[in-house]
C-alpha angles and dihedrals in degrees: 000000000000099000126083117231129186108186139204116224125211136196098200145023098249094062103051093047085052099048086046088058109043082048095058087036081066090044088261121133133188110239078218150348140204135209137167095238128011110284106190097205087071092033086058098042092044091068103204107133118192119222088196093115088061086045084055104049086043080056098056098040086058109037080047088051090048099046094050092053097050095049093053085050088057105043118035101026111022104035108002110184124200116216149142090357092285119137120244088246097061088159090180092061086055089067117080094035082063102053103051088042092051089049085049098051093043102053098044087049098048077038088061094030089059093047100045089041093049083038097233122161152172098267101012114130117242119246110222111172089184125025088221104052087084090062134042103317129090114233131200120201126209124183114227100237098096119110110264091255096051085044093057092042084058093043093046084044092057100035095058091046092064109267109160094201133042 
C-alpha cells in the first residue's frame, strides 16, 4: 500500500450520514468508507456506480446462446439418435438443460469478474485501515493527500459530527 490514509470513526449511522453530507456539501469527498451493513445515503453519495449486472446478462446471453448451439450440435448433426418418435431437433428438451446451465455460467463468471475486479485473491493480505471497521464501527477514509488545510476542515467536520475516533 503505497498511499497514506487518516480515518474518521463513527458509532452510529446518523452521524456519519450527517458528516458525509456536510463533507460533499464543502466539495470533500472520503476515498472510501466502510460500514457493517449497506447504508444508501453513502451509496448514493459515493457515487460509484457497478456495471456487473451488464457483465452478467452479457454472460447469459452468451452462455444461452452457446449452450444452445452446442446441444443442437449434439443432437441433431454429430451424433443424431433416433428414439421414441421424437425428431433430432426436440428444441423444448433443450430447455431445462439450459437453464440450469445458463444460472451456473453466470454465476461462476460474475463470481470471477467481482474478484478480479476487487481484486481479491487466494494468498492476498487484507487491507484493514481500522481494527474495528470489520466489526461494528463505520469508518471514513481519507487519503492524505489533501492540503493541510483541506485535511483539518475534514478533521473539525468529522469531529463535531460525533466521530470517536480521528
Amino acid at each position: 500500500m503505497n498511499k497514506k490514509y487518516f480515518t474518521g470513526v463513527f458509532s452510529d449511522e446518523d452521524s456519519l450520514v450527517a458528516a458525509f453530507g456536510k463533507l460533499k456539501e464543502k466539495g470533500l469527498k472520503p476515498d472510501e468508507v466502510y460500514t457493517p451493513y449497506p447504508v444508501h445515503e453513502i451509496l448514493d453519495g459515493m457515487g460509484n456506480k457497478t456495471r456487473i449486472s451488464h457483465a452478467a446478462f452479457f454472460f447469459g446471453l452468451f452462455s444461452t446462446i452457446g449452450l444452445i448451439g452446442f446441444m443442437y450440435y449434439v443432437s441433431v448433426i454429430d451424433w443424431p439418435l433416433h428414439f421414441g418418435g421424437k425428431p433430432f431437433n426436440a428444441f423444448p428438451s433443450f430447455i431445462v438443460v439450459n437453464i440450469v446451465a445458463t444460472i451456473l455460467v453466470i454465476t461462476i463468471l460474475t463470481l470471477f469478474t467481482f474478484s478480479v475486479r476487487a481484486k481479491i485473491f487466494p494468498g492476498k493480505e487484507p487491507e484493514i485501515f481500522h481494527p474495528q471497521a470489520t466489526d461494528d464501527k463505520f469508518v471514513m477514509l481519507f487519503s492524505s493527500e489533501f492540503s493541510k488545510e483541506k485535511e483539518d476542515m475534514i478533521v473539525q467536520i468529522v469531529k463535531e459530527h460525533g466521530a470517536i475516533e480521528k
